[in-house]
C-alpha positions, 0 to 999 in steps of 0.5 A, spaced: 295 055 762 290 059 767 290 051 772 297 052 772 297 059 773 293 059 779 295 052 782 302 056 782 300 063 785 296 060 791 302 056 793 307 061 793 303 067 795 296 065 799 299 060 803 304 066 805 299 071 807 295 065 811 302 063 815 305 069 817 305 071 824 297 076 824 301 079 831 306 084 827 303 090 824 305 093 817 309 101 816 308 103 809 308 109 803 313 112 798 319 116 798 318 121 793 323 128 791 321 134 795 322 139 790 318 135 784 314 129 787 317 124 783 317 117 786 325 116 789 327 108 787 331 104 790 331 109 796 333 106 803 329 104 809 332 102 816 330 101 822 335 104 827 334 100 833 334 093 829 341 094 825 341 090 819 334 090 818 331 094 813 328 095 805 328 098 799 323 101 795 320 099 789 320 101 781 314 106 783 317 109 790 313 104 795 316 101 801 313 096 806 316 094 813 312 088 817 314 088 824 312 086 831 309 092 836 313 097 838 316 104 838 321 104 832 325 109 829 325 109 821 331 113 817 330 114 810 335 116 805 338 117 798 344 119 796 344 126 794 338 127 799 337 129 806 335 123 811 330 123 815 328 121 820 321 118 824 318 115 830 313 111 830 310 107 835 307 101 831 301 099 834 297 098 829 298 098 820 301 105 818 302 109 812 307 113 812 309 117 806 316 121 805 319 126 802 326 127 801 330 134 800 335 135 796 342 136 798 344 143 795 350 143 798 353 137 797 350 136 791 356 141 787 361 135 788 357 129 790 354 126 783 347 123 785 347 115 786 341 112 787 344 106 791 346 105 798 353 106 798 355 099 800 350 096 795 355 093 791 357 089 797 351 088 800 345 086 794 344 080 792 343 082 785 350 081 781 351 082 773 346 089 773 348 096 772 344 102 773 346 109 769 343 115 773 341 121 768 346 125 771 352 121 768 349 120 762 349 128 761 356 129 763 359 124 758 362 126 751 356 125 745 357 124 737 355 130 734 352 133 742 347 129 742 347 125 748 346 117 748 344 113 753 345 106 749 352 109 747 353 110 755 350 103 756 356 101 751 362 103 756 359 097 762 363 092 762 360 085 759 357 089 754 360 090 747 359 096 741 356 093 734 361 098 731 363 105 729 357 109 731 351 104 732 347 103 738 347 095 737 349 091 743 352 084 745 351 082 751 355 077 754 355 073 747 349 075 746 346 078 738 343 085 738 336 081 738 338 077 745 336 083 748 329 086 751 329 093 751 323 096 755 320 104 755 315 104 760 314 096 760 313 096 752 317 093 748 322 097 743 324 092 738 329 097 734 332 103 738 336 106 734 336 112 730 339 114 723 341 108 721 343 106 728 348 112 729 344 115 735 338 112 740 331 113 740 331 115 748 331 122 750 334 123 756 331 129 758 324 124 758 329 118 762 328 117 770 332 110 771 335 106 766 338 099 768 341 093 765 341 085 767 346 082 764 345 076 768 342 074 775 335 076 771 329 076 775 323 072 773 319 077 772 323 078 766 323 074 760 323 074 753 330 074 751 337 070 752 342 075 754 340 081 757 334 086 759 334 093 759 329 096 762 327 104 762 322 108 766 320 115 764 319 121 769 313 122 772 313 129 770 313 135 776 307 135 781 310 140 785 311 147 780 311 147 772 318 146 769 321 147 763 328 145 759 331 143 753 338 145 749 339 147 741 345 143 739 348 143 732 344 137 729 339 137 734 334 141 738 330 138 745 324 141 749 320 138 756 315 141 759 312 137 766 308 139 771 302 139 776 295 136 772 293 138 779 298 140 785 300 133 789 296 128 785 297 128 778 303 131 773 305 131 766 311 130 762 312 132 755 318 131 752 320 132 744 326 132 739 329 134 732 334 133 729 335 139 722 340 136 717 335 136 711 334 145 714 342 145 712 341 141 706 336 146 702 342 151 703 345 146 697 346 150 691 346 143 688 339 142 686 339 134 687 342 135 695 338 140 695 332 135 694 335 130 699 332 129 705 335 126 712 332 127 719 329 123 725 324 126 730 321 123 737 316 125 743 315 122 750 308 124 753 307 122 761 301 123 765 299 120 772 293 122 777 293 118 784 286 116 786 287 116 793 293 113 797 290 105 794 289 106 787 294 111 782 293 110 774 299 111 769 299 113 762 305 113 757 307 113 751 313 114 745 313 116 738 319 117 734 321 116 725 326 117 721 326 119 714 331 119 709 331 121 701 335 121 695 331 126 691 324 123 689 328 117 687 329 113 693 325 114 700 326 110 707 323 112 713 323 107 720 319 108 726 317 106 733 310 107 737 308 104 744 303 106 750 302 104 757 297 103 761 299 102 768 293 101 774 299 101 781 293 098 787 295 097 794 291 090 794 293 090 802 299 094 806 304 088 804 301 086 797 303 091 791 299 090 785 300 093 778 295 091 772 299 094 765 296 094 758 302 095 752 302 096 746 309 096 741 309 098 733 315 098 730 315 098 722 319 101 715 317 102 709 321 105 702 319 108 696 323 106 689 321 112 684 326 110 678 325 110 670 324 102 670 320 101 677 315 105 681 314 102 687 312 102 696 315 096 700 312 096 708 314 091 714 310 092 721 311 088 727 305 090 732 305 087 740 300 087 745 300 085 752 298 084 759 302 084 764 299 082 772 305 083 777 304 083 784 310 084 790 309 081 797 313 084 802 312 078 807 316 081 812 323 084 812 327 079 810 322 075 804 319 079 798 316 075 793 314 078 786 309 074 782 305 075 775 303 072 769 304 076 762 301 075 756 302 078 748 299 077 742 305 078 735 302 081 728 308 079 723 308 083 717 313 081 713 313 084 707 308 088 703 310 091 695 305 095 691 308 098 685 305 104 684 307 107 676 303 105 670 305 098 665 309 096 670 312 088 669 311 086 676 305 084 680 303 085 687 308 082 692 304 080 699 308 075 704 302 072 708 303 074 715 304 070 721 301 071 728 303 068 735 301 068 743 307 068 748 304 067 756 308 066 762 307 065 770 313 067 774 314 067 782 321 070 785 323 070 791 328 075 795 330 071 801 335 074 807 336 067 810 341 070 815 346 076 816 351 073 811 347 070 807 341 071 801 337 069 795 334 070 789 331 066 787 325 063 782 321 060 776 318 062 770 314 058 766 313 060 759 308 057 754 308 060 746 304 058 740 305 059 733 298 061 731 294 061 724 291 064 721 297 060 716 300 055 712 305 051 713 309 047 707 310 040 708 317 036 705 319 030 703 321 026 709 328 024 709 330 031 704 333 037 705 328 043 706 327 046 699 323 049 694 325 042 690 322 037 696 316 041 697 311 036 697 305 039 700 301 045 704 297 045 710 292 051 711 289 053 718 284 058 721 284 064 726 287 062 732 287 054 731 294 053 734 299 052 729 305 050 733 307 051 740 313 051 746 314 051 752 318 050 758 321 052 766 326 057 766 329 056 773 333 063 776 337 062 782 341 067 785 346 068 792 350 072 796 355 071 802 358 076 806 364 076 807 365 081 812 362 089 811 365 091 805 366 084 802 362 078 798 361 074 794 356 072 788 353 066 785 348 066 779 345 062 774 338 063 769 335 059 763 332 064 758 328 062 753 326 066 747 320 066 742 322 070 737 328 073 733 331 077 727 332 074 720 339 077 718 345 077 716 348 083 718 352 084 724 349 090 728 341 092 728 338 095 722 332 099 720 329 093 715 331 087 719 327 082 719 323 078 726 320 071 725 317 067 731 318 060 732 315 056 728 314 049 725 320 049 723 324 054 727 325 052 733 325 058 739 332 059 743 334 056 749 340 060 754 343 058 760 348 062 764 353 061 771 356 067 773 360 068 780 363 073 782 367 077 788 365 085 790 368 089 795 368 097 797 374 100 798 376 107 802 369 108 806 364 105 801 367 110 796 370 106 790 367 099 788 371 094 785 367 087 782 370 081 778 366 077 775 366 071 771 360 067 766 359 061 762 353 061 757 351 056 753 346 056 747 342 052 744 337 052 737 341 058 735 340 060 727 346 061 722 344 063 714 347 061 708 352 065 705 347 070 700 341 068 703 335 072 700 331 074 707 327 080 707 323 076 700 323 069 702 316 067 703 320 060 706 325 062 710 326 054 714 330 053 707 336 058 708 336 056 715 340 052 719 340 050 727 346 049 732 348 051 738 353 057 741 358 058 747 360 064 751 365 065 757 369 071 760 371 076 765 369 082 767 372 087 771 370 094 774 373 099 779 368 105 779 368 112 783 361 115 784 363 120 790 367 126 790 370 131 785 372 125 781 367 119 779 367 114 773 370 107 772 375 103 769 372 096 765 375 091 762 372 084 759 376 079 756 371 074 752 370 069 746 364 067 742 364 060 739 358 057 735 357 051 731 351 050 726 351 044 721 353 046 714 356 052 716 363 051 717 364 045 715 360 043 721 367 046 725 365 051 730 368 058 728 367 066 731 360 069 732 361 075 728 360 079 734 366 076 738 371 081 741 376 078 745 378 084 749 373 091 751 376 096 754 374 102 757 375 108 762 370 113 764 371 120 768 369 125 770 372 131 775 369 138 777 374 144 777 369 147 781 361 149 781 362 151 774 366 148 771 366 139 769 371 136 765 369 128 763 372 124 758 373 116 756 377 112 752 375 105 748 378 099 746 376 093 743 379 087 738 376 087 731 369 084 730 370 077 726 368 077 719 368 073 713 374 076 707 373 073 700 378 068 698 378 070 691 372 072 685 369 068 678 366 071 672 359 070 672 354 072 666 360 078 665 360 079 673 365 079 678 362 075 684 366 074 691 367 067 693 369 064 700 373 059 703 371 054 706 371 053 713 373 060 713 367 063 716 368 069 721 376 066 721 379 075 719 378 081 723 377 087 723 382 092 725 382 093 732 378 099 735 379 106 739 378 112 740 378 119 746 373 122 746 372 129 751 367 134 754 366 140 759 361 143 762 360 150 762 354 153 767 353 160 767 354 165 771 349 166 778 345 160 776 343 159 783 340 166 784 336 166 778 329 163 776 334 161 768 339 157 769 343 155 763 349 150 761 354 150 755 357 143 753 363 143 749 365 136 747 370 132 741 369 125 739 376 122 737 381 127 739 386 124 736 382 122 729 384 114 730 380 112 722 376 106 725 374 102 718 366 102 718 366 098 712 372 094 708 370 092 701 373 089 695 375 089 689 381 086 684 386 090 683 391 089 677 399 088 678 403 094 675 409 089 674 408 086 667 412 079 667 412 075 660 411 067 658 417 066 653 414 059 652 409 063 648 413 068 645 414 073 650 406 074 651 405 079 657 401 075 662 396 080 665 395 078 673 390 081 678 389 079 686 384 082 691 385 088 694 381 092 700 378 098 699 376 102 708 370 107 708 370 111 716 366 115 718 368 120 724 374 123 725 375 129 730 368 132 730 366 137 735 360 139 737 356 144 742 350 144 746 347 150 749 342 147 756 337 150 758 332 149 764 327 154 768 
């Protein structure tokens, strides 16, 4: 691996910096916000005298022009700011850094876009969203608690895991498929209780982006999508505070300047305080009764001088749940970043970041026959070595390698009460390495037309200490044809993949306001829940690729035409998709996953498809904004011995996803927003009928049958309004009340449907048995929903 990495860096990068023209002279720096120094990302730099010719900055606000000698003026701009204009004669390498003020005025009927206008047009990217903080806020949320994954859910291509939850299917992708990073850190479970609100607070959130296709090759990992979250820096300019106090839940952020312009704090924090309202009972056993989540963000950042700034960052969040002293579940998240941002030359942007991620769960059984603690932990650590070189105008390539390190713990069950009848239960654990060197390329090749594209290489290791179970050769993979065991010792490699993951992507213009896309990614992915469920669960189990279970392989096309409409100011996109999968895995009917030491015999692999299309119209501008999205999908899957080896739905295939967004201010004071939803029902497997079984009755299912039913079809209105308080411009506190109505019109979405025997009232007779009546029974559905008309309130603060 190190060979391959350095035999790739030196031709796609060195060779380069050698070739390139030593007669032009570089212009770089960053755009920050005047009023709290945070780096401003994907804001535009242009050269006036050279129409068309220009860049964007960087995740961290850095930008980098090389250019041949001469007087040039530089314009820098973000929407919802200022431009600013500088002349510079270019002589020689410059480092000029700008920031950009606000545009007060404009801003009351102007929602903040952190494009370009014409960047839906213009960009070479296709298949990614960018949700700004701002929009996020004004949306109506469950319970007041404002959601971005919730938010994220209303983007075309992405569909809910149902009523409540933050589960995402990206483009007929499973809720695993998808990478969610903090910071660079990986969040393997970014849901709180029990999947119904996130785990990002968006008082903390600076950008939030999804891939859904077109990924970079800088990101991997994963089959279906990345979404990637950065925290704010925290205010360099003057101490800030904010929050808001809500009906279940109540946040705090405090940031400001460590010292003025060179380094800044965040610190970010909330509770939630339903088990405050439960003590209120007079019921002693709710009284008793425990259900909350808390989560806190911390920032800090110190530049050492204009080469060299360091990062630190973390999260911190736990859910707990309690019946009493009978039962207890808690579930959480951990993860910091390290991050050294160098300035290798004035056209070579390097980061060096160490990460760590923790997700674990454990629950506590306290009961008359049975005393016990069972523990699950998943621990990451990596090291990431990401390089941009901005080679010129028109060529930016971006260059890494990755490397992590994976600590399984399935599962670990202590009985903790005296002359219990059970002994200790410890699945043994199973570690890995995962590696991967990538080299991309953003290439303008003329004014029409431009790519993306590039390579990454992605080598995994199942690594001991271990033991792997041999089997009959010829026999299926069970307990019975065991035949015997192989064991391995730390680090010795136990069973390893690898692959290229090729990414490719172009746009041709076809005039100023009007393009069309192409894009095509491989994606390959290590490693994966055990489940059956359908939406994310808190004790869901991740397994990596092993001897036994191979590691997943996804290959996307997509094309799609873009045009803007009325001066930039509403973008409309049409996007179609094919994706194709192989070595997915299903699981047999009533697989026990969470304690199978052997998991390879309740498996089995196949392959999956998926194609549809998305269509967007979006309004960013004026007193107006939102957007209208429609998907119109399948998800097909055909695994051997499911099914009858036929293909049949994935549980997550929803044909139609509808959604409308708005957002209308009235006036400086006063916002009203809302959205409507719609989607098919997800697939699912009823039951056929029930047997008897030791005095039981047990569901039995059909076969060929597998997800052949639906649910029923979902949707809901949701609205808000926004209140600002008197004077708020004059004064130091400024204050906000949000008022908002989940489902207005009460639509009883089920959550669950369950089924139980319900007997005929007619009573019919045999009159060849002398007019015995005959008792009769049938599967009847009993539908449990969650939320109907609930109302919330939210008092906002800042100063």
């Amino acid at each position: 691996m190190p060979r391959l990495f350095f035999g790739f860096l030196t031709i796609g990068v060195l060779l380069p910096l050698f070739a390139f023209s030593q007669s032009s002279f570089t212009l770089n720096g960053y755009v920050r916000d005047a009023s709290s120094g945070e780096d401003l990302i994907g804001a535009t730099v242009t050269i006036k005298e050279r129409s068309g010719t220009g860049t964007t900055t960087n995740v961290y606000g850095f930008y980098s022009l090389t250019l041949a000698p001469g007087d040039y003026t530089f314009t820098f701009s973000y929407l919802g700011y200022q431009a600013v204009e500088k002349t510079i004669s270019l002589k020689a390498n410059q480092t000029l850094s700008v920031e950009l003020t606000s545009g007060e005025v404009e801003l009351q009927e102007v929602i903040v876009s952190a494009d370009r206008p014409d960047a839906n047009v213009q960009d070479v990217a296709m298949s990614r969203e960018k949700l700004q903080i701002e929009k996020v806020q004004r949306l109506p949320a469950l319970f007041g608690e404002v959601d971005i994954i919730k938010t994220v859910q209303l983007l075309p291509g992405v569909i809910s895991a149902g009523e409540g939850t933050t589960g995402l299917f990206v483009r007929g992708g499973s809720a695993d498929q998808n990478l969610v990073l903090l910071d660079g850190a990986t969040v393997y479970n970014p849901s709180h209780f029990l999947g119904f609100f996130s785990v990002f607070n968006p008082d903390a959130i600076k950008n939030i982006e999804i891939y859904k296709g077109g990924i970079p090759a800088r990101f991997g990992s994963r089959l279906s999508s990345i979404l990637d979250i950065q925290m704010k820096e925290g205010n360099s300019k003057k101490f800030r505070v904010s929050g808001g106090i809500g009906l279940i839940s109540s946040r705090l952020t405090v940031e400001g300047p460590i010292k003025k312009d060179q380094s800044s704090f965040i610190l970010s924090g909330r509770r939630t305080y339903a088990d405050l309202f439960l003590r209120l009972s007079p019921d002693e056993d709710i009284r008793d009764n425990i259900l909350y989540f808390y989560d806190f963000n911390a920032k800090a950042n110190y530049t050492l001088n204009d080469r060299n700034r360091l990062f630190l960052s973390g999260y911190f969040g736990r859910d707990k749940f309690g019946i009493a002293d009978q039962f207890g579940l808690d579930w959480g998240n951990a993860t910091a970043t390290l991050r050294w941002n160098h300035l290798l030359s004035d056209k070579v942007f390097f980061n060096t970041t160490l990460v760590y991620s923790n997700f674990d769960y454990g629950f506590d059984i306290d009961a008359e026959t049975a005393e016990f603690t069972w523990t699950s932990r998943l621990k990451e650590y990596s090291a990431k070595f990401d390089g941009n070189f901005f080679a010129s105008p028109n060529l930016a390539i971006d260059f890494g390698y990755h490397i992590s390190h994976f600590d399984f713990e399935p599962a670990r069950i202590i009985p903790q009460g005296e002359g219990l009848n059970f002994v200790p239960l410890i699945l043994d654990n199973k570690y890995a390495l995962e590696h991967a060197v990538y080299i991309g390329n953003n290439h303008q090749l003329s004014p029409r037309i431009s790519m993306e594209y590039g390579l990454r290489y992605s080598y995994f290791q199942h690594i001991g200490p271990g033991t792997v179970l041999q089997y009959e050769e010829g026999q299926p993979l069970s307990d019975e044809t065991i035949s015997g065991e192989t064991q391995y010792d730390r680090l010795e490699n136990i069973e390893s993949y690898h692959g290229a993951e090729p990414r490719f992507g172009m746009r041709y213009l076809l005039d100023s306001e009007k393009s069309l896309k192409f894009s095509y990614n491989r994606m390959r992915q290590y490693v994966q829940i055990a489940s059956n469920a359908t939406a994310g669960l808190p004790i869901d189990r991740w397994i990596p690729a092993d001897t036994y279970v191979p590691p997943m392989v996804g290959d996307q096309l997509a094309l799609g035409y873009f045009q803007n409409l009325r001066q930039n100011t509403i973008e409309a996109s049409v996007e179609v998709y094919y994706k194709w999968m192989h070595d997915i895995i299903d699981f047999l009917t009533g697989t026990d996953i969470l304690l199978n030491e052997n998991l390879e015999t309740e498996i089995s692999v196949g392959r999956g498809w998926a194609y549809g299309a998305e269509f967007l119209l979006r309004k960013d501008v004026g007193r107006t904004t939102g957007w209208i999205a429609y998907t119109l999908s399948r998800v097909r899957q055909q695994i051997d011995g499911i099914n009858l080896g036929q293909p049949y739905n994935a549980r997550y295939d929803r044909t139609h996803d509808i959604a409308l967004v708005l957002s209308h201010q009235l006036n400086p004071r006063l916002t009203l927003s809302g959205n409507w939803v719609y989607s098919t029902g997800t697939a699912v497997s009823f039951p056929s009928g029930r047997y008897q079984l030791n005095g039981l009755s047990v569901p039995y299912y059909g076969e060929g049958e597998r997800n052949a039913f639906r649910m029923p079809d979902y949707h809901r209105f949701d609205v808000s309004v926004v209140l600002e308080n008197k004077n708020n411009e004059e004064r130091r506190w400024k204050s906000n009340w949000s008022f908002s109505v989940y489902n207005v019109y009460g639509r009883k979405n089920p959550f669950v449907i369950t089924f139980e025997d319900v007997y005929n009232d007619d009573v019919s007779f045999d009159p060849g048995a002398d007019d015995e009546p005959i008792t009769t029974q049938r599967p009847g559905s009993i539908k449990t929903y969650l939320f109907r008309f609930i109302p919330s309130i939210t008092y906002n603060f800042k100063f």
